[in-house]
Backbone as ProteinMPNN parsed JSONL, in Angstrom:
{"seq_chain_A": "XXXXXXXXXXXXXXXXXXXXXXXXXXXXXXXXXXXXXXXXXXXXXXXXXXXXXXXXXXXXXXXXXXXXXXXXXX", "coords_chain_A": {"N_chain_A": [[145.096, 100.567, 100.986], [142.172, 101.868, 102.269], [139.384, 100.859, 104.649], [137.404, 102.053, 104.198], [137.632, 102.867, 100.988], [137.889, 100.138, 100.563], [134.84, 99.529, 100.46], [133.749, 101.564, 99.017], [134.821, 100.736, 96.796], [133.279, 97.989, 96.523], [131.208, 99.012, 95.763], [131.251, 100.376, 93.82], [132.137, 98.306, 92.083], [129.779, 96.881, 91.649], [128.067, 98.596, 90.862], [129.126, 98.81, 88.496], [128.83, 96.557, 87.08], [125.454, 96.843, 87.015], [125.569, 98.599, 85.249], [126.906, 101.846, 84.495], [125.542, 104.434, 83.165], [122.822, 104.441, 83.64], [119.684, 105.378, 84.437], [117.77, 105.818, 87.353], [115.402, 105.332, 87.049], [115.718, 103.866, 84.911], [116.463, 101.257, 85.562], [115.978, 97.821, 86.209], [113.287, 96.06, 88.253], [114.701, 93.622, 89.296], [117.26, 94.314, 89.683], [116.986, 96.43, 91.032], [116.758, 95.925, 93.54], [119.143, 93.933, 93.58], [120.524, 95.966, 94.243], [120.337, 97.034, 96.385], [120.578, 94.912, 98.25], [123.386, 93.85, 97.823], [124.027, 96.663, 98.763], [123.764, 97.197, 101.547], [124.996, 94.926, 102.297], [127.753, 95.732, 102.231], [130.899, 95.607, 103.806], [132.609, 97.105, 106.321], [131.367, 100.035, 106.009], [129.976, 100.678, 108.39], [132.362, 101.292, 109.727], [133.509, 103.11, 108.7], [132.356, 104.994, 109.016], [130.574, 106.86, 111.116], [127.889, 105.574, 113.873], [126.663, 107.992, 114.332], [126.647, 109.622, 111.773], [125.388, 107.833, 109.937], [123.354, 107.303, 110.85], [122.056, 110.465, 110.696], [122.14, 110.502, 108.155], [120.898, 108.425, 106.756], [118.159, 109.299, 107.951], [117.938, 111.154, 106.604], [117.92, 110.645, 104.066], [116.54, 108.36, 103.714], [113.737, 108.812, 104.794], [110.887, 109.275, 104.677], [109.311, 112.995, 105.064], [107.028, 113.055, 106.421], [106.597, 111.334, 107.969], [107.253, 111.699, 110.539], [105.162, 113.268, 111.556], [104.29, 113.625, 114.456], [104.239, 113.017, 117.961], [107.141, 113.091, 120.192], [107.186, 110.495, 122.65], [108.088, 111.213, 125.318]], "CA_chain_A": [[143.71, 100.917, 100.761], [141.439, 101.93, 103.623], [138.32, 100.761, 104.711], [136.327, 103.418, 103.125], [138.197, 102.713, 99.743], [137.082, 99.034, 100.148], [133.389, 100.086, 100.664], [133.111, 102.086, 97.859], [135.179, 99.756, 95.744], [131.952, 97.369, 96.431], [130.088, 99.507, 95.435], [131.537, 100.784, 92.201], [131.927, 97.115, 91.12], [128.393, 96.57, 91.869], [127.289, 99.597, 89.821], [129.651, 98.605, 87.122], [127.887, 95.38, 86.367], [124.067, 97.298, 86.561], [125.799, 99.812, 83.987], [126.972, 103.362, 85.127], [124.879, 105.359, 82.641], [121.604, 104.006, 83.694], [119.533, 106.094, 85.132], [117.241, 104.878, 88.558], [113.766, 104.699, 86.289], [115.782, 102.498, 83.797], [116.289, 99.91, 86.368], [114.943, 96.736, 86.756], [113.048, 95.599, 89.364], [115.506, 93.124, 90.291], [118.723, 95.398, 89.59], [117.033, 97.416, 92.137], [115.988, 94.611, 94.776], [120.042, 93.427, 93.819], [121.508, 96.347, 94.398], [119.906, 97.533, 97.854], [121.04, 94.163, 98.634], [124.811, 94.009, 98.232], [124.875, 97.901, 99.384], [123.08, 96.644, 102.691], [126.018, 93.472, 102.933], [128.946, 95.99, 102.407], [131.532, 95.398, 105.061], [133.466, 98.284, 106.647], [130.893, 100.895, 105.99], [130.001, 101.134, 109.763], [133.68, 101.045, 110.371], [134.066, 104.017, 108.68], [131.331, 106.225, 109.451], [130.328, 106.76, 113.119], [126.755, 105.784, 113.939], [125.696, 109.14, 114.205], [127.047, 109.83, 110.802], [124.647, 107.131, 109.555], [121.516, 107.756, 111.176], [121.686, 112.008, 110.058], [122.526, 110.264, 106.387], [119.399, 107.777, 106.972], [117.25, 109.907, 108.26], [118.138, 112.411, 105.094], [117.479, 110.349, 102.297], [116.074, 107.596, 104.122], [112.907, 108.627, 105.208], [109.9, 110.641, 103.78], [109.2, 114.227, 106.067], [105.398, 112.784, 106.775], [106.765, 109.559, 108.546], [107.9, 112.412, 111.614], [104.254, 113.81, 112.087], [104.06, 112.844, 115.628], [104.905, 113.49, 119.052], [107.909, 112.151, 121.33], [106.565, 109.987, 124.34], [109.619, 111.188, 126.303]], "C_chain_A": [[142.976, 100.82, 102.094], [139.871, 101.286, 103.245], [137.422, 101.099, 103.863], [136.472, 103.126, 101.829], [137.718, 101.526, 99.759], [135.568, 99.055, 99.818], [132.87, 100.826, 99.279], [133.826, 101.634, 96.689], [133.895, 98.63, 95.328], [131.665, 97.419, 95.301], [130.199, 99.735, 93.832], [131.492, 100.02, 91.436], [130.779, 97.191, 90.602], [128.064, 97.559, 90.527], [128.177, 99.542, 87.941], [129.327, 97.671, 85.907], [126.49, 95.743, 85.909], [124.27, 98.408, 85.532], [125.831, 101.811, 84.649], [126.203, 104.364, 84.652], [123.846, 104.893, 82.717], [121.027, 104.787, 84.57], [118.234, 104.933, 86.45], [115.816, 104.429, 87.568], [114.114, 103.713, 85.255], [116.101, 101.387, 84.73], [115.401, 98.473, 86.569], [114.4, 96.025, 87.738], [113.995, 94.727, 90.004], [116.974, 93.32, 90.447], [118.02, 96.056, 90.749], [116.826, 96.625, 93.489], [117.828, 94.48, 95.105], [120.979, 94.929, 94.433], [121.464, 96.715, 95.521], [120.488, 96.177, 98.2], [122.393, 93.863, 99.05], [125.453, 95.447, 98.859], [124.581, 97.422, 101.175], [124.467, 95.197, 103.75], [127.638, 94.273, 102.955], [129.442, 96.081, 103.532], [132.274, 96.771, 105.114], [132.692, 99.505, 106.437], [130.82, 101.469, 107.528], [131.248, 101.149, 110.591], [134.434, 102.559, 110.238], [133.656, 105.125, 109.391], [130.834, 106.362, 111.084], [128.402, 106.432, 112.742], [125.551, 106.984, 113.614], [125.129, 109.415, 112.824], [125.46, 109.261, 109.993], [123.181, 107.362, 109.093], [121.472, 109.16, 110.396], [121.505, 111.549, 108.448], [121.163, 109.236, 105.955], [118.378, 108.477, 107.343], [117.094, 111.103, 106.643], [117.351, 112.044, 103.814], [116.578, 109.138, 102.41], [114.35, 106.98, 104.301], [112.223, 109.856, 105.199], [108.972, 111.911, 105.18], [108.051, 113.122, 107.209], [105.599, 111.683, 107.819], [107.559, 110.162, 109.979], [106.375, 113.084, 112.08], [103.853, 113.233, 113.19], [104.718, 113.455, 116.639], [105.87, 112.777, 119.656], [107.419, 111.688, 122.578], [107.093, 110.349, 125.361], [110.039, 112.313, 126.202]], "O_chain_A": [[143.123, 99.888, 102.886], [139.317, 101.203, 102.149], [136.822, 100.481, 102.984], [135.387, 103.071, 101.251], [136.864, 101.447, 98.877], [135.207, 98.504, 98.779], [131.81, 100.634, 98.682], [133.501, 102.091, 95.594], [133.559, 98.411, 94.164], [131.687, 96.694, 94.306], [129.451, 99.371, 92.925], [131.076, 100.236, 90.298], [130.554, 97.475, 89.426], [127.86, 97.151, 89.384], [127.919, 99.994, 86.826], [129.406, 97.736, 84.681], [126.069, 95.313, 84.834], [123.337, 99.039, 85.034], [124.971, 102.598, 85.044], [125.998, 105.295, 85.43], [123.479, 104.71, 81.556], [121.683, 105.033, 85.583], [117.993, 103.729, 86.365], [115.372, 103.283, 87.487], [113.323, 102.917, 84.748], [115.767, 100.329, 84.197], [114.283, 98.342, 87.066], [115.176, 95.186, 88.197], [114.216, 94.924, 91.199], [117.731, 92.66, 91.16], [118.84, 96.231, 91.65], [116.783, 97.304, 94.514], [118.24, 94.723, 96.24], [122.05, 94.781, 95.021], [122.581, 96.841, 96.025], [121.482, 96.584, 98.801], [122.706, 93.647, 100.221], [126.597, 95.629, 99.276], [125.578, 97.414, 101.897], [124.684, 94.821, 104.903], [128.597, 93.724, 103.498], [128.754, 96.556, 104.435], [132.503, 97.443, 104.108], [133.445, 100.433, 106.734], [131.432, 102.475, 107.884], [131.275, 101.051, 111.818], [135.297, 103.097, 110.931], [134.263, 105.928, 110.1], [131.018, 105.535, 111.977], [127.774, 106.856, 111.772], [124.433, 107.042, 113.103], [123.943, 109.479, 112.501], [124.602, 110.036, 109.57], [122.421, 107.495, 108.134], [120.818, 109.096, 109.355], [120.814, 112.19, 107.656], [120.556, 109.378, 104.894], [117.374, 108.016, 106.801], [116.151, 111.557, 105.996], [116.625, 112.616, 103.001], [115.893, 108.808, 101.441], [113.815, 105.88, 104.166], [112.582, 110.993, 105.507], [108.162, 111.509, 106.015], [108.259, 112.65, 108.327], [104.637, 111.237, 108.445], [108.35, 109.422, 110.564], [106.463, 113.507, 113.233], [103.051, 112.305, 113.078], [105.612, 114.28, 116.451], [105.553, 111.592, 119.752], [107.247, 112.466, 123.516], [106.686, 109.896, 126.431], [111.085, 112.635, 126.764]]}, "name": "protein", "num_of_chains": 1, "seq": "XXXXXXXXXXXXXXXXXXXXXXXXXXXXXXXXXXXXXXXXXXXXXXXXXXXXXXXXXXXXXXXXXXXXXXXXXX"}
């Protein structure tokens, strides 16, 4: 089992305990607090993915258009 396969083994646990057919609005505040939490502590994610990878995948889903209205200093 690779890296990657551990990582999203985590994860799958994780989501196996908050229930797979739940959707994000049935959540509970602290199902959602717990689960950003242990996705945040998974090991080997940045092992798999390259930085770049990351950031384009953070920046994607990460972070709302409006929070780019601005200029580069540089």
């Amino acid at each position: 089992m690779g890296e990657q396969d551990g990582a999203l083994k985590q994860v799958g646990e994780l989501f196996g305990k908050v229930g797979w057919d739940k959707r994000l609005q049935d959540l509970s505040m602290d199902e959602v607090v717990g689960i950003v939490l242990v996705i945040q502590k998974v090991e080997g994610i940045d092992d798999v993915y390259t930085e770049e990878h990351l950031a384009d995948l953070f920046n994607k889903y990460g972070r709302k258009p409006e929070q780019f209205d601005y200029d580069i200093p540089f």
